[in-house]
Backbone as JSON Lines, residues from 0, in Angstrom:
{"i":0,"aa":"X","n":[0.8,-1.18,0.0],"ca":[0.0,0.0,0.0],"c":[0.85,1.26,0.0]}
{"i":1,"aa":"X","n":[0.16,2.27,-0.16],"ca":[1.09,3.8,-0.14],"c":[1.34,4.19,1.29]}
{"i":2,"aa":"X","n":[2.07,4.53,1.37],"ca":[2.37,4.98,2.76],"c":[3.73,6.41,2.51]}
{"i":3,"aa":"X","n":[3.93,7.3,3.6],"ca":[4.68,8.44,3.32],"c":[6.11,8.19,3.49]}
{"i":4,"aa":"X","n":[7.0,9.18,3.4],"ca":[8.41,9.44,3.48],"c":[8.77,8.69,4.74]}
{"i":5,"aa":"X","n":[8.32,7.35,5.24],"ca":[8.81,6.67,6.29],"c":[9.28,4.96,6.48]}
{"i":6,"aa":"X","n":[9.93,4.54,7.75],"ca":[10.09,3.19,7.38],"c":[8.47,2.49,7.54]}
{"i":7,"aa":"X","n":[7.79,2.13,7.6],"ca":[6.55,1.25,7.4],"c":[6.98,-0.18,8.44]}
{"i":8,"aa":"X","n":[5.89,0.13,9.98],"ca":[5.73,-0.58,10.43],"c":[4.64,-1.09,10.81]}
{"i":9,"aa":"X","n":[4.25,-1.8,11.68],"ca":[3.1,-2.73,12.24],"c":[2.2,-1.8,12.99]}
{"i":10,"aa":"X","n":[2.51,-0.95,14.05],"ca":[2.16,-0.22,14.98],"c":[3.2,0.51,15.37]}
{"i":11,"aa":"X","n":[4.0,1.18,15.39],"ca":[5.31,2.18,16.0],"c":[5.2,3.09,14.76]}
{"i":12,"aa":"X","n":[5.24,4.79,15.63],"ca":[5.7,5.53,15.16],"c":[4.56,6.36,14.58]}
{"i":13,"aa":"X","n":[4.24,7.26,13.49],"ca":[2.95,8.27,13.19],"c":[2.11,7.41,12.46]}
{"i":14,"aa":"X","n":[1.4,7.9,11.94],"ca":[0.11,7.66,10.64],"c":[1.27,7.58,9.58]}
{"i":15,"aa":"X","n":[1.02,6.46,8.86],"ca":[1.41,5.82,7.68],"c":[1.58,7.0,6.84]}
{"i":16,"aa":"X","n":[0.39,7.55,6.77],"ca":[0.97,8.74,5.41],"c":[1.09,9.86,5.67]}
{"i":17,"aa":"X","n":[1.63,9.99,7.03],"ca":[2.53,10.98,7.16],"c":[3.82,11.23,7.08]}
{"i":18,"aa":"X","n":[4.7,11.74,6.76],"ca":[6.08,12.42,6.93],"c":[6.19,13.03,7.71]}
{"i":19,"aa":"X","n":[6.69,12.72,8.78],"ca":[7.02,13.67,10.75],"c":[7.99,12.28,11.19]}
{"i":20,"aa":"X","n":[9.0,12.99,11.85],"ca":[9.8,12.58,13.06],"c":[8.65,11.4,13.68]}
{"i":21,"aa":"X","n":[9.35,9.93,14.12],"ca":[10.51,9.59,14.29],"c":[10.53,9.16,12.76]}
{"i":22,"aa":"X","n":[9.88,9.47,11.7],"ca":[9.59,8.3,10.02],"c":[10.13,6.74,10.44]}
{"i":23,"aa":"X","n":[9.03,6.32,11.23],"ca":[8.01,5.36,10.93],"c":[7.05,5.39,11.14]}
{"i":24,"aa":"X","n":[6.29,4.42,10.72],"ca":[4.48,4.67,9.96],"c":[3.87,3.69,10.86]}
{"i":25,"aa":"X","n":[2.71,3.8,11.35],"ca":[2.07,3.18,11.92],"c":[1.3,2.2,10.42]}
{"i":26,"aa":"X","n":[1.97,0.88,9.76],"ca":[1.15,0.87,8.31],"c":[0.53,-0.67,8.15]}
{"i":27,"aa":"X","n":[0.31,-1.36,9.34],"ca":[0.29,-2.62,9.38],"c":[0.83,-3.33,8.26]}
{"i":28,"aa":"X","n":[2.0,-3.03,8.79],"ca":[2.86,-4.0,7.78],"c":[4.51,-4.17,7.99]}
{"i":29,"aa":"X","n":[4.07,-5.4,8.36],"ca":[5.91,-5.48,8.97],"c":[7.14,-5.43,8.14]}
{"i":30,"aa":"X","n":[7.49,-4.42,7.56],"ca":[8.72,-4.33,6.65],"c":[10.36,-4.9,7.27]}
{"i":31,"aa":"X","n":[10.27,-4.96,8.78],"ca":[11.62,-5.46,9.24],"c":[11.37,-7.0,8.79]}
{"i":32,"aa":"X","n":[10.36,-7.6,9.2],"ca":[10.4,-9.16,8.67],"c":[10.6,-9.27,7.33]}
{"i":33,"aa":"X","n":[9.76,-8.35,6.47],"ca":[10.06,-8.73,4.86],"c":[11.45,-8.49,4.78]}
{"i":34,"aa":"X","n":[12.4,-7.47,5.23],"ca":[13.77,-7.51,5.01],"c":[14.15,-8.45,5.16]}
{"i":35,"aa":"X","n":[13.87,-9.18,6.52],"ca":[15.22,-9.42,7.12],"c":[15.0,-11.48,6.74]}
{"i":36,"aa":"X","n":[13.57,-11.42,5.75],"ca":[13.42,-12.61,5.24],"c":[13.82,-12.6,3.97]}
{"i":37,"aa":"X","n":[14.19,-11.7,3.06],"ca":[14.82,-11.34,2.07],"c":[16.36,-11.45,2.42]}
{"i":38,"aa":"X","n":[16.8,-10.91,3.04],"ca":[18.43,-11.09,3.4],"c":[19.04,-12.33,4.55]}
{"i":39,"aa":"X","n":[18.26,-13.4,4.84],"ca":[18.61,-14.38,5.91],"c":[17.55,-15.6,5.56]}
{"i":40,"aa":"X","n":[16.75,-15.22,4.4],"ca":[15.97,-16.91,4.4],"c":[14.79,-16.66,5.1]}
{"i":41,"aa":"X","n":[13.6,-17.22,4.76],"ca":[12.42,-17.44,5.56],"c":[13.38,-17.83,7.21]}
{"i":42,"aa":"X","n":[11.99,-17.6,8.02],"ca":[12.21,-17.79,9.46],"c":[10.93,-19.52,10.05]}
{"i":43,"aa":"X","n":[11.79,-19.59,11.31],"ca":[11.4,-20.68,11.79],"c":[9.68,-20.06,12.36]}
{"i":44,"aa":"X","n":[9.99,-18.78,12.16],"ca":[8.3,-18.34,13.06],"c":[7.93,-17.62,12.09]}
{"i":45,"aa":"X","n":[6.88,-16.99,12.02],"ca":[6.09,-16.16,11.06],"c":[5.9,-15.01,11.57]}
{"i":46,"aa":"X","n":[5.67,-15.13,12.96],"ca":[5.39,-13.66,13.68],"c":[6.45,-14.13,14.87]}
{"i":47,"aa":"X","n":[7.24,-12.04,15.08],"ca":[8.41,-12.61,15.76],"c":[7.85,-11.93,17.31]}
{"i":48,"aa":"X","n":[8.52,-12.17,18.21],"ca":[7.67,-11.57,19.69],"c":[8.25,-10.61,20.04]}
{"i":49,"aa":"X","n":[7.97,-9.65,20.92],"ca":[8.74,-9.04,21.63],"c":[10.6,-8.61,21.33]}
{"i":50,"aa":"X","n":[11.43,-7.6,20.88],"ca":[12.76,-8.35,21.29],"c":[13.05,-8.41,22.83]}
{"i":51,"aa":"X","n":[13.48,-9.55,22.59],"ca":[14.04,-10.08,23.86],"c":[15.86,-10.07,24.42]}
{"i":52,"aa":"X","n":[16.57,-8.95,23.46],"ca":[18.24,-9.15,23.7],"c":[18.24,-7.66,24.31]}
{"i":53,"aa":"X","n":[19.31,-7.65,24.23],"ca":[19.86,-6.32,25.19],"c":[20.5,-5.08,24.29]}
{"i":54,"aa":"X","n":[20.82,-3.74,23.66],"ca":[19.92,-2.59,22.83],"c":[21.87,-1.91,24.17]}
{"i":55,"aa":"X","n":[23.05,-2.08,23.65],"ca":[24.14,-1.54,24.07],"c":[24.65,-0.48,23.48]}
{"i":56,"aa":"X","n":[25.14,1.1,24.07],"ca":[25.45,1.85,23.92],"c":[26.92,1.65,23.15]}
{"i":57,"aa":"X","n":[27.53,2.26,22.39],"ca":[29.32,1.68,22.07],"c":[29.87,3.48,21.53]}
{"i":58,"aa":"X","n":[31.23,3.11,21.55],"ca":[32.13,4.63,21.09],"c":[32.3,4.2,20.1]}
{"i":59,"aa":"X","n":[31.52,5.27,19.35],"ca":[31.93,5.59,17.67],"c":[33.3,6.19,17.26]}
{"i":60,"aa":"X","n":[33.79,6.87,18.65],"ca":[35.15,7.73,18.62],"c":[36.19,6.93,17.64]}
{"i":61,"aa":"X","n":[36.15,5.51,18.38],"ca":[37.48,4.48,18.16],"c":[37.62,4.24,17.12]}
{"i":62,"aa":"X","n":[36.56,4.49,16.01],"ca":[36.37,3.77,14.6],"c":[37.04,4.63,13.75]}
{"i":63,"aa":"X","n":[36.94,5.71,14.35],"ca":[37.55,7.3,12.64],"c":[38.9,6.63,12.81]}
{"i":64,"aa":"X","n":[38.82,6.86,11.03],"ca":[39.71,6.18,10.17],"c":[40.94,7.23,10.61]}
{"i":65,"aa":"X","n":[41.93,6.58,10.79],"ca":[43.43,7.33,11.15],"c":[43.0,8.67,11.57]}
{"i":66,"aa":"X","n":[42.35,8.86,12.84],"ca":[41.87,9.74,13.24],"c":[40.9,10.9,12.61]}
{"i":67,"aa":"X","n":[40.31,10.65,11.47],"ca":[39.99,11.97,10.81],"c":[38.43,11.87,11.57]}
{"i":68,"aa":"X","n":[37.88,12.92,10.92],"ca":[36.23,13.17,11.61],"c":[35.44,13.0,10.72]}
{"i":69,"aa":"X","n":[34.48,11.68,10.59],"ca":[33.39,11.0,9.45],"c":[32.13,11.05,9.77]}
{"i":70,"aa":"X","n":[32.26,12.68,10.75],"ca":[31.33,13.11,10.83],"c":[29.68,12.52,11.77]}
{"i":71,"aa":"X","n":[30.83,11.51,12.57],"ca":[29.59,10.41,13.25],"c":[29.38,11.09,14.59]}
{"i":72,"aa":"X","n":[28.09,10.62,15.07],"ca":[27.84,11.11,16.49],"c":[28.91,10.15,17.45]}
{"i":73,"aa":"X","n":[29.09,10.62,18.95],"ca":[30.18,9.97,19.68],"c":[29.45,8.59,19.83]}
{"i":74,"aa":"X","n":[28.01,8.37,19.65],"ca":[28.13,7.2,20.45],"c":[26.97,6.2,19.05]}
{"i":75,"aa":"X","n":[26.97,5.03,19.14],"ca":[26.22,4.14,18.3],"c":[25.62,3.12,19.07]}
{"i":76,"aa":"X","n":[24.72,2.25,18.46],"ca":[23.76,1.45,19.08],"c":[23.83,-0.27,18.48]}
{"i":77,"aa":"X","n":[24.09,-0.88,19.09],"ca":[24.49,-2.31,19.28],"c":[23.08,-3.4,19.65]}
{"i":78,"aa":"X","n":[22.11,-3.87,18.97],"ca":[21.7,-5.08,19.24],"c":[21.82,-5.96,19.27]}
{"i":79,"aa":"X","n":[21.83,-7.3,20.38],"ca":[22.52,-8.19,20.72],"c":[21.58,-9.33,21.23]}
{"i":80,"aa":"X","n":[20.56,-10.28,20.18],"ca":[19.66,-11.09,20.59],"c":[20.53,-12.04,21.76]}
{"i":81,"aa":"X","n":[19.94,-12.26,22.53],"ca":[19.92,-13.35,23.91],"c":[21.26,-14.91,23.35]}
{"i":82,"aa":"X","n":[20.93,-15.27,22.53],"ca":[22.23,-16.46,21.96],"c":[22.9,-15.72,21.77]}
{"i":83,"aa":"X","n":[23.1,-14.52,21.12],"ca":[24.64,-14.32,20.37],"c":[25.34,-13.24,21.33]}
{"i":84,"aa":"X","n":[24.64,-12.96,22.29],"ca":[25.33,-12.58,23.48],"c":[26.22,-13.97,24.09]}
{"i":85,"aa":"X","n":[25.38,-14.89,24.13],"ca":[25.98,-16.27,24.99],"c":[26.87,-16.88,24.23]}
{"i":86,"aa":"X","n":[27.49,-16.34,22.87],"ca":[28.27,-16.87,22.22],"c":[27.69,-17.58,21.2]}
{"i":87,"aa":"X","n":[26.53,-17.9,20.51],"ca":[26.08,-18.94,19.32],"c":[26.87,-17.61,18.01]}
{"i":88,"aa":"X","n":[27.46,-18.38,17.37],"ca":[27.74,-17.86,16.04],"c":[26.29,-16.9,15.74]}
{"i":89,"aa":"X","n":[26.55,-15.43,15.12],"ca":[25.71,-14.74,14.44],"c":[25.85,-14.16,13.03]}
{"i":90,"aa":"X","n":[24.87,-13.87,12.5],"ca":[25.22,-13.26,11.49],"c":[25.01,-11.62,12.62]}
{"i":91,"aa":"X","n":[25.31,-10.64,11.03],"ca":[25.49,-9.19,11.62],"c":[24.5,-9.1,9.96]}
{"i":92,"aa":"X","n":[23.62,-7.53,10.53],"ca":[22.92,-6.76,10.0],"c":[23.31,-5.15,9.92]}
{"i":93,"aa":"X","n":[24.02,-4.12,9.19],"ca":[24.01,-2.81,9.41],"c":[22.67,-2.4,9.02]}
{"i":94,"aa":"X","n":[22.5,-1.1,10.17],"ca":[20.68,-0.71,10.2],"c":[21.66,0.81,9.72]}
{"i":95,"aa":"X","n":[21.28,1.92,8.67],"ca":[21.66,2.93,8.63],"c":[20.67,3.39,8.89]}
{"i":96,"aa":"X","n":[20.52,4.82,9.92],"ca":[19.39,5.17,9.89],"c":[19.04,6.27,8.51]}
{"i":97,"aa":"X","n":[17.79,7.09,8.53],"ca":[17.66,8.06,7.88],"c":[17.99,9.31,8.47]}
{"i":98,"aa":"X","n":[17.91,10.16,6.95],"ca":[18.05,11.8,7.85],"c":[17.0,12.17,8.56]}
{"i":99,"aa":"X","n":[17.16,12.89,9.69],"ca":[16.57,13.1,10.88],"c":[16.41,11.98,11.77]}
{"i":100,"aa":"X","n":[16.5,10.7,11.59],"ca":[15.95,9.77,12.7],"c":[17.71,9.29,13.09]}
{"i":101,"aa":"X","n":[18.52,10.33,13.03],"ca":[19.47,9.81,14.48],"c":[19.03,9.97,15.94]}
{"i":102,"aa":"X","n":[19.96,9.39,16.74],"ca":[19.74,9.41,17.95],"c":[19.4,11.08,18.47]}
{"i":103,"aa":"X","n":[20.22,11.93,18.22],"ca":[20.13,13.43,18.84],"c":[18.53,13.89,18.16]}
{"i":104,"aa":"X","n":[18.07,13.43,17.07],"ca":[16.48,13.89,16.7],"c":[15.78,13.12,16.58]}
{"i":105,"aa":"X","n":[15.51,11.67,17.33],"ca":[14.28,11.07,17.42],"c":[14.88,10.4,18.56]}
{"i":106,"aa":"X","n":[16.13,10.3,19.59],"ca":[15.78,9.37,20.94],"c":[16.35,7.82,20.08]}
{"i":107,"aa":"X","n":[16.24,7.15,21.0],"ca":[15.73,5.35,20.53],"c":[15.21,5.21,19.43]}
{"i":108,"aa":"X","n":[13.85,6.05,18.99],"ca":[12.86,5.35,18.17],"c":[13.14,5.03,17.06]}
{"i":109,"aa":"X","n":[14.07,4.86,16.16],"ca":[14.4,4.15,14.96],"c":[15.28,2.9,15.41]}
{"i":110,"aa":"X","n":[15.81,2.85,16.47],"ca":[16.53,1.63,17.26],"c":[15.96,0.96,18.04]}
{"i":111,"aa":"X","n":[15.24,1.11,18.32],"ca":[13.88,0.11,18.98],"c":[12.73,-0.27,18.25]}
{"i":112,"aa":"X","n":[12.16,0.97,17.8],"ca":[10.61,0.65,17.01],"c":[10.81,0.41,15.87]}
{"i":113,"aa":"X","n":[11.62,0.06,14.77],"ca":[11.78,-0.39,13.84],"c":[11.16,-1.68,13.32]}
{"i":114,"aa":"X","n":[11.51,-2.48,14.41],"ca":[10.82,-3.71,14.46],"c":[11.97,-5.18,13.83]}
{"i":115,"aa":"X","n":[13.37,-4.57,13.51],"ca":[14.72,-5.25,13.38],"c":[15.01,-6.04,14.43]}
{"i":116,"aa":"X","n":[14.3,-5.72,15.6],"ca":[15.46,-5.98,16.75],"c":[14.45,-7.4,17.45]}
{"i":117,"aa":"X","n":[13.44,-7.24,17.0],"ca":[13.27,-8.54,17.27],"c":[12.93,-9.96,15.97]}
{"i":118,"aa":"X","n":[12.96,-9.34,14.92],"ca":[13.38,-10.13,14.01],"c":[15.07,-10.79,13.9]}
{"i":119,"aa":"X","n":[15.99,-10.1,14.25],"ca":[16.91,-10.39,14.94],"c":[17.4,-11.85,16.27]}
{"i":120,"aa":"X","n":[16.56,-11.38,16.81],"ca":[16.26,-12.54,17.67],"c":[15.95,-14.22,17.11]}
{"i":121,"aa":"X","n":[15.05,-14.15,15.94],"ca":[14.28,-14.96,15.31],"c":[15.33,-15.13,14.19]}
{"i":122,"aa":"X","n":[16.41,-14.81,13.81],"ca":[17.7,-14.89,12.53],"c":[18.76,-14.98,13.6]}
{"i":123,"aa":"X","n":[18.98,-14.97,14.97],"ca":[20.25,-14.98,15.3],"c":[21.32,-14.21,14.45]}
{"i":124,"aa":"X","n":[20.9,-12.72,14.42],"ca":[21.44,-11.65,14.0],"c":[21.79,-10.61,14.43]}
{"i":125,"aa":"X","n":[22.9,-10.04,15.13],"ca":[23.21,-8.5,15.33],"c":[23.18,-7.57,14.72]}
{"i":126,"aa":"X","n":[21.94,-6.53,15.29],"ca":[22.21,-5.06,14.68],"c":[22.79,-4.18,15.7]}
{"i":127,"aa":"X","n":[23.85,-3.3,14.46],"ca":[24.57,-2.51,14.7],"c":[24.03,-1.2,13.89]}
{"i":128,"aa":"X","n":[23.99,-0.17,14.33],"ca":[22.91,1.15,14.37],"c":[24.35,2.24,14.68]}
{"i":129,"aa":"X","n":[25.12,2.2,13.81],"ca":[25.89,3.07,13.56],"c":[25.08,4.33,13.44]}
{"i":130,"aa":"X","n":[25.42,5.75,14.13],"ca":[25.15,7.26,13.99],"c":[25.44,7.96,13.64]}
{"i":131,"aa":"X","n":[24.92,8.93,12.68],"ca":[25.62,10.5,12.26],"c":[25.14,11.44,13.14]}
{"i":132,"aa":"X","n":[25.65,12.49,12.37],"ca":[25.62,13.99,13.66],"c":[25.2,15.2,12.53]}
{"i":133,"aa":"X","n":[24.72,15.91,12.83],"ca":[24.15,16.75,12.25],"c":[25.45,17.66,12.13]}
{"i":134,"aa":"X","n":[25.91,18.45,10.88],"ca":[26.65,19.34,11.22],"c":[26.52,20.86,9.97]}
{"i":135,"aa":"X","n":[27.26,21.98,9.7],"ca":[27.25,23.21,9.06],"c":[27.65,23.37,8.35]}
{"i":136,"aa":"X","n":[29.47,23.21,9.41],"ca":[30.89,22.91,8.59],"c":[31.03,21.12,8.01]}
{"i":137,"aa":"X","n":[31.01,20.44,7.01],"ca":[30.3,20.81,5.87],"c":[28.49,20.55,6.49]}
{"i":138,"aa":"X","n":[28.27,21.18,5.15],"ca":[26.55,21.24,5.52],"c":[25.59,20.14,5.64]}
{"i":139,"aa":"X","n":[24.99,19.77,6.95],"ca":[24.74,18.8,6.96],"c":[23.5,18.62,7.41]}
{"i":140,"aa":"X","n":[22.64,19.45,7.99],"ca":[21.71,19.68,8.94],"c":[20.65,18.71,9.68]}
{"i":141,"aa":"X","n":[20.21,17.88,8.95],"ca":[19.73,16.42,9.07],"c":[20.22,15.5,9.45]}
{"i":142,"aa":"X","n":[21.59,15.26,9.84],"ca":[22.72,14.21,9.97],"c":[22.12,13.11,9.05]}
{"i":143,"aa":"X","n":[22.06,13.25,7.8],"ca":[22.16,12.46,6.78],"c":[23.48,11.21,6.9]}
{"i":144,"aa":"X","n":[23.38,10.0,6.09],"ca":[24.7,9.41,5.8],"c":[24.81,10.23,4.63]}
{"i":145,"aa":"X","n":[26.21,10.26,4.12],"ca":[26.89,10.99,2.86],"c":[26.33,10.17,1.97]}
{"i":146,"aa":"X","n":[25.5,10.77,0.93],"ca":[25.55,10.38,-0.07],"c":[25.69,11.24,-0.92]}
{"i":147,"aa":"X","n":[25.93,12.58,-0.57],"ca":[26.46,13.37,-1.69],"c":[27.97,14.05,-1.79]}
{"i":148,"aa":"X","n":[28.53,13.57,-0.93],"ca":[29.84,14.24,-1.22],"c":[30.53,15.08,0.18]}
{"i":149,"aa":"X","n":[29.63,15.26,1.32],"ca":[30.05,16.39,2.1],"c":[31.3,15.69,2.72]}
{"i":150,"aa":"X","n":[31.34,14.45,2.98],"ca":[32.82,13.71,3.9],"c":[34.18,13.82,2.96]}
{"i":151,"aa":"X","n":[33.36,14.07,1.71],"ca":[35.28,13.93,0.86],"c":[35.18,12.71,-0.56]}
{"i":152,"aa":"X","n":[35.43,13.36,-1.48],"ca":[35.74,13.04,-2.78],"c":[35.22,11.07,-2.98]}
{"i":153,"aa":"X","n":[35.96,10.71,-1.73],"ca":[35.49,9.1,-1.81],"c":[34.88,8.61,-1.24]}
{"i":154,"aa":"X","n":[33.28,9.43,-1.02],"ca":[32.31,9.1,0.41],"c":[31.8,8.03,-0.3]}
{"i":155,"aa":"X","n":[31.1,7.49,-1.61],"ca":[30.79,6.68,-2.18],"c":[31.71,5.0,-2.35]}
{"i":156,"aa":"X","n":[32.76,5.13,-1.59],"ca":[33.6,3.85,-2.08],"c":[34.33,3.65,-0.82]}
{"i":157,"aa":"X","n":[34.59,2.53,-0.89],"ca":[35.28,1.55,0.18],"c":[36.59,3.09,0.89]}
{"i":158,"aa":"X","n":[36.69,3.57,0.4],"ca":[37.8,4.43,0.59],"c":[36.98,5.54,1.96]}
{"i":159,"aa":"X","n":[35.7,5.96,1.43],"ca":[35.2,7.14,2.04],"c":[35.13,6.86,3.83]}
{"i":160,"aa":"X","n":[35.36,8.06,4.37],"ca":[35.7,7.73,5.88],"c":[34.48,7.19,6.66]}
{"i":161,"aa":"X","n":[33.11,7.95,5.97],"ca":[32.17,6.82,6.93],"c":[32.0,5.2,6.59]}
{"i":162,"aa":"X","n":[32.23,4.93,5.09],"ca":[32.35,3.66,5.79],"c":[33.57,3.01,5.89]}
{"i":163,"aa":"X","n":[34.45,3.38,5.52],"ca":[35.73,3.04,6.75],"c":[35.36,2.8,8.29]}
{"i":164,"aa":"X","n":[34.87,3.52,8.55],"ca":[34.03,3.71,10.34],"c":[33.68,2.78,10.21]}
{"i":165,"aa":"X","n":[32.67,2.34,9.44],"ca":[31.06,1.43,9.55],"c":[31.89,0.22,9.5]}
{"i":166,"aa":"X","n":[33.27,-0.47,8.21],"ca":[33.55,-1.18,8.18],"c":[34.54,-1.92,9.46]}
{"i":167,"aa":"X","n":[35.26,-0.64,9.7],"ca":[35.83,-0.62,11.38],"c":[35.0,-1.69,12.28]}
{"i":168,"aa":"X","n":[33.71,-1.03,12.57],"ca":[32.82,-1.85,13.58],"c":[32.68,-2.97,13.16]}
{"i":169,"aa":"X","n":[32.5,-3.03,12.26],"ca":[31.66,-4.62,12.01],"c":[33.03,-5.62,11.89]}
{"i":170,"aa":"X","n":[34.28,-4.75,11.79],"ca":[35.46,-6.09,12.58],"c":[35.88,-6.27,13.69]}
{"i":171,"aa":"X","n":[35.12,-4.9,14.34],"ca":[35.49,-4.91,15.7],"c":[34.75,-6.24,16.52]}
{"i":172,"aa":"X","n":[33.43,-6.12,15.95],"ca":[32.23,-7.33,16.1],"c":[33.03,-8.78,15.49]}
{"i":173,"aa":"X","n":[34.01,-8.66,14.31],"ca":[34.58,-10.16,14.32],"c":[33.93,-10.69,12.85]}
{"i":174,"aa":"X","n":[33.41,-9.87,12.1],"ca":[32.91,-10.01,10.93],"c":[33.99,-8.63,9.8]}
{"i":175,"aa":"X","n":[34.91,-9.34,9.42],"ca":[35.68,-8.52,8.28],"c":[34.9,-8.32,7.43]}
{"i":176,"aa":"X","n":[35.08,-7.19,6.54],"ca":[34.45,-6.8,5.79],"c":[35.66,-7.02,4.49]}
{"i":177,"aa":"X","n":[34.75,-7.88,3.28],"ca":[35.91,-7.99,2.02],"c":[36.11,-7.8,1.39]}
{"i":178,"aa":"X","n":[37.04,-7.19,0.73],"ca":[37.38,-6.14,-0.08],"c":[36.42,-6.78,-1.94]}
C-alpha cells in the first residue's frame, strides 16, 4: 500500500501517510520481517515476539579512520539477541538510519521501534545502528549518511571515511568486511 516518506511498520511511530519525526508509519505492515526474510531466508516463526536481547550503547570515537572526523555522532547502538550474546555464532545486520531519525532527533525510536530488533532474535542476528551527527561545517543539517559528497571526494567507495568507520565496527564485532 502507499504509505509516506517513512520506514513502514506494524504499529510504532505516526500515521502511515505521514512524513514527521521519528519516520516510521504506523502501516500494518511489517517491513523489518520482509527484510530481514529477504536477506537471511524465511524464518522458523512467522510472527516474531517481543525483542528479547539487550539494545548496548558503544564509542563511535574508536572507529575514525586514522583519526579523521566522518562526521559520526560519539556514540552508536548495538543489538545483541539473547544467543549471540551467549556466544552462538551470528550473522550481523548494518541498520543505517535516515536523515533526521538519528539518535540526537528522534531518541531510541528508529533503534527500537523499527521492528529489526526482534526479528533479529528470530535470525540470530546483530544489529549494529551506527550514527551520524548533524553538522554546518560541511553542511549537513539532518545528519544524513553521505551520499552526496560532504565527507570527501570518496564518500561513495570503500575508501570514504564513513564507511571506513562502519567497516571498522563490524570487525570490531569479528565479521571482516571484504574487499
Amino acid at each position: 500500500g502507499d504509505f509516506a516518506h517513512l520506514w513502514p511498520t506494524l504499529d510504532a511511530g505516526v500515521d502511515c501517510a505521514t512524513t514527521a519525526p521519528p519516520y516510521l508509519g504506523k502501516c500494518g505492515r511489517d517491513f523489518a520481517g520482509e527484510v530481514m526474510q529477504a536477506l537471511f531466508g524465511a524464518a522458523t516463526s512467522t510472527v516474531a515476539p517481543e525483542a528479547s536481547g539487550t539494545l548496548v550503547e558503544f564509542d563511535q570515537g574508536r572507529f575514525a579512520p586514522s583519526g579523521e572526523d566522518a562526521f559520526l555522532d560519539a556514540a552508536g547502538r548495538l543489538y545483541q539477541p539473547v544467543q549471540c550474546a551467549e556466544g552462538k555464532p551470528c550473522g550481523l545486520l548494518i541498520a543505517f538510519h535516515g536523515c533526521e531519525q538519528n539518535l540526537a532527533a528522534v531518541g531510541e525510536a528508529f533503534v527500537r521501534d523499527n521492528g529489526l530488533n526482534r526479528w533479529a532474535d528470530v535470525h540470530s542476528v546483530v544489529v549494529l545502528y551506527p550514527q551520524t551527527r548533524a553538522t554546518y561545517l560541511p553542511l549537513n543539517p539532518k545528519a544524513c549518511w553521505d551520499w552526496w559528497g560532504y565527507s570527501g571526494p570518496d564518500y561513495d567507495t570503500r575508501k570514504g571515511l564513513q564507511l571506513r568507520a562502519v567497516a571498522g565496527m563490524a570487525a570490531a564485532l569479528g565479521v571482516p568486511l571484504s574487499d
